[in-house]
C-alpha positions as CSV (number, residue, x, y, z in Angstrom):
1,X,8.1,-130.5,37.8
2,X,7.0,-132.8,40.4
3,X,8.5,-130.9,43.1
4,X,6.1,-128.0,41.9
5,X,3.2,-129.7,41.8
6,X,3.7,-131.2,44.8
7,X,4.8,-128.1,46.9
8,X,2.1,-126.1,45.0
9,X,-0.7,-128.3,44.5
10,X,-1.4,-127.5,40.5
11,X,0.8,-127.6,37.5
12,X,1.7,-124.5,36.1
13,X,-0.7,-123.1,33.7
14,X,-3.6,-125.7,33.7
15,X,-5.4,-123.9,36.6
16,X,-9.4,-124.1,35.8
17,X,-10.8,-122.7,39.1
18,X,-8.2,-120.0,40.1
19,X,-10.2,-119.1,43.2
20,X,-9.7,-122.2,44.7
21,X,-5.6,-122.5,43.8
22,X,-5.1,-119.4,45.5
23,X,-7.0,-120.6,48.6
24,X,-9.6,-117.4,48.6
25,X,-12.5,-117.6,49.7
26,X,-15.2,-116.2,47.1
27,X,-17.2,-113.0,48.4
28,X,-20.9,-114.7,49.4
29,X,-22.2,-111.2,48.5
30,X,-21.2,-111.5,44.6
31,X,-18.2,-109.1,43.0
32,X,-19.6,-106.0,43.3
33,X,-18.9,-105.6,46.4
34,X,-15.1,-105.6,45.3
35,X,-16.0,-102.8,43.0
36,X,-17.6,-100.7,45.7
37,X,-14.3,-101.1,47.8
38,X,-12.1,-100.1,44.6
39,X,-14.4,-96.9,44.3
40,X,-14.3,-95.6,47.9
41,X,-10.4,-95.9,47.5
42,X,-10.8,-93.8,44.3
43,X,-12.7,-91.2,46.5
44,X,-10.8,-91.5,49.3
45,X,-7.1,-91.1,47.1
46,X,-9.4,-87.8,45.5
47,X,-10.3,-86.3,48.7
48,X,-6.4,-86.4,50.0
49,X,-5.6,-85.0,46.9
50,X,-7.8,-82.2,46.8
51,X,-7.1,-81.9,51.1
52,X,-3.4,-82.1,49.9
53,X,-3.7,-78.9,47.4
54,X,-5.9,-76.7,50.2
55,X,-3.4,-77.2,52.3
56,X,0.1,-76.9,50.1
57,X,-1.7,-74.6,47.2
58,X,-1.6,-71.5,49.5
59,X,1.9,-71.8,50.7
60,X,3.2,-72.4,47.1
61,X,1.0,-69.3,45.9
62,X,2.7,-67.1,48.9
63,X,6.1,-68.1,47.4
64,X,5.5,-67.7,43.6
65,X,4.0,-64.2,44.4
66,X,7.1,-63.1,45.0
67,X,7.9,-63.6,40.9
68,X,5.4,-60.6,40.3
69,X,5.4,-58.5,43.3
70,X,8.0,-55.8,43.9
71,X,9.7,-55.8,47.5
72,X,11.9,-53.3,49.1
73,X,13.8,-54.1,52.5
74,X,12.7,-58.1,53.7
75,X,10.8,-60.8,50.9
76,X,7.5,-62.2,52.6
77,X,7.5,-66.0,51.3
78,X,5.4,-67.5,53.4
79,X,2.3,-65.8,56.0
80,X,2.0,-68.1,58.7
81,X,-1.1,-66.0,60.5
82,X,-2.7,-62.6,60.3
83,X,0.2,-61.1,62.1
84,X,3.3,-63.1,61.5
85,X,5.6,-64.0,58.2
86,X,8.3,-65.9,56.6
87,X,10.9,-63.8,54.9
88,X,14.0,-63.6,53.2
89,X,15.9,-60.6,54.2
90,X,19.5,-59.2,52.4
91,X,21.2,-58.9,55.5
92,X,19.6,-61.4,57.9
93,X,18.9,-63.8,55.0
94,X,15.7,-66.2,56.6
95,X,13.6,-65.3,59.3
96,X,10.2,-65.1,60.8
97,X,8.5,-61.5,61.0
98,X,5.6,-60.3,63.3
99,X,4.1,-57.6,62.1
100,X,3.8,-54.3,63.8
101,X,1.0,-52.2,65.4
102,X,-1.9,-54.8,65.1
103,X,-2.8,-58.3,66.8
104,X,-5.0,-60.9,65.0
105,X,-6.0,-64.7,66.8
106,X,-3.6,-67.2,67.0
107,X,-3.9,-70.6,65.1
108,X,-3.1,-72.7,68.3
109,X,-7.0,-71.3,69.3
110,X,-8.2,-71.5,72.2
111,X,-11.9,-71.3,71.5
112,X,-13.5,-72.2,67.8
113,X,-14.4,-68.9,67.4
114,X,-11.3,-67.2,67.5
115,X,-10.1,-70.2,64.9
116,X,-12.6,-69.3,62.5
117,X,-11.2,-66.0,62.8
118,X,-7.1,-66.6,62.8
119,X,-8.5,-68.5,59.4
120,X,-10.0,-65.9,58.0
121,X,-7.1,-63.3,58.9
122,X,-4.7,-65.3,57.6
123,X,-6.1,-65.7,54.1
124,X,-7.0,-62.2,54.1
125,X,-3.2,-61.0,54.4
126,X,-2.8,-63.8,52.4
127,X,-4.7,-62.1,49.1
128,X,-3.7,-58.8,50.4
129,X,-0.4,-60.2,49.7
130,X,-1.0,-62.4,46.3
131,X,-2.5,-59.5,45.0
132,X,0.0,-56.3,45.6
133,X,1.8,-54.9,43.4
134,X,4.3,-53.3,46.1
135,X,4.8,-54.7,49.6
136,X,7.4,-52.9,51.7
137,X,8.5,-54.8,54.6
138,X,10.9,-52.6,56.9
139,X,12.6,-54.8,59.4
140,X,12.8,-53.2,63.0
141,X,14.3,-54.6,66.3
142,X,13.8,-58.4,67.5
143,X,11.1,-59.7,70.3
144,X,11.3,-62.2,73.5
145,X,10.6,-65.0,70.5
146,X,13.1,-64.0,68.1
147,X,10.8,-62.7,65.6
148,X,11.8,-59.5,63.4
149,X,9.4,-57.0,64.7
150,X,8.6,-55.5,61.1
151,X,6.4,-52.6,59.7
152,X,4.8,-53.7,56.4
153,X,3.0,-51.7,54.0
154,X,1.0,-53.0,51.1
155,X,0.3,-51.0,47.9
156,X,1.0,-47.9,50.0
157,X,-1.4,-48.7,52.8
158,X,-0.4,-50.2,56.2
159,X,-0.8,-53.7,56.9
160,X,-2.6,-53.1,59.8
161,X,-5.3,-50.9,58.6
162,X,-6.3,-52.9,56.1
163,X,-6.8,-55.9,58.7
164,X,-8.5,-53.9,61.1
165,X,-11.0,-52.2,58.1
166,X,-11.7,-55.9,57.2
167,X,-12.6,-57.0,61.1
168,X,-10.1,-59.4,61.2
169,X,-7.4,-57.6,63.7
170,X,-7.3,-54.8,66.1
171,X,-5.0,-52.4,67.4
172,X,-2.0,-53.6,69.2
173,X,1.0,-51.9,71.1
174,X,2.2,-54.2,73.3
175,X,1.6,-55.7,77.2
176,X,-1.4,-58.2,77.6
177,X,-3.3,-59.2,74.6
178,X,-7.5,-59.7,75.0
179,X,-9.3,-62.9,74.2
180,X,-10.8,-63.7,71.1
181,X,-13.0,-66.0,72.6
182,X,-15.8,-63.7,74.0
């Protein structure tokens, strides 16, 4: 017992200012400004959370759409942009897909313009996607980036037209692609 006291300077469980054993200084400003500091990590463990789910709910809603939509050929899982996909197909098993016949912008943007746009392209195939009943995805030949060049159609219309009616994409077959930026 005297070794404790001695090393920590109180014996145990008579402590009547615990402040002063544990050798903190009190807050000059009063205890409320403890409370403010346990709030803003409240709102700041909220806004991750609901950050988290905008980023993570759309890719788990690509995957579980595949639980009510039929496919034939290739299973998109996962849109990465307007123009290119994740999917699972029966021979080739998983791969990444850019779809055919249309271009939309790129994420990796080079202006915040074309951004805005890839954004909105995306989550437009996206509910295009989340909210077919058929999506036919028809694998073709492979590109300079090994992507599965791939015609899709969605509820009987092609991909393409349907991002190009929207304003989102425009035509595309092949060589140099045009800035989004002006």
């Amino acid at each position: 017992m005297g070794l404790r006291r001695k090393f920590f300077g109180f014996k145990a469980k008579s402590r009547k200012n615990t402040i002063r054993d544990k050798a903190v200084i009190p807050n000059p400003r009063g205890p409320a400004q403890f409370r403010t500091a346990r709030r803003c990590g409240v709102l700041r463990t909220l806004a991750a959370l609901i950050f988290g789910g905008l980023l993570v709910g759309p890719v788990a809603l690509d995957a579980a759409s595949l639980l009510w939509r039929e496919s034939a050929g290739c299973k998109v899982w996962l849109v990465i942009d307007g123009d290119t996909v994740k999917m699972y197909c029966p021979d080739e098993g998983f791969v990444s897909g850019r779809l055919l016949r249309y271009d939309t912008p790129e994420m990796k943007a080079r202006c915040p313009k074309e951004l805005a746009s890839a954004v909105a392209a995306t989550f437009v195939l996206r509910w295009h996607l989340w909210t077919a009943r058929d999506v036919y995805a028809n694998p073709r030949e492979r590109d300079r980036y090994d992507r599965v060049l791939t015609m899709m159609v969605i509820d009987g219309e092609q991909a393409g037209r349907l991002m190009v009616n929207a304003g989102l994409a425009r035509w595309y077959s092949g060589g140099p692609r045009k800035s989004w930026c002006n």
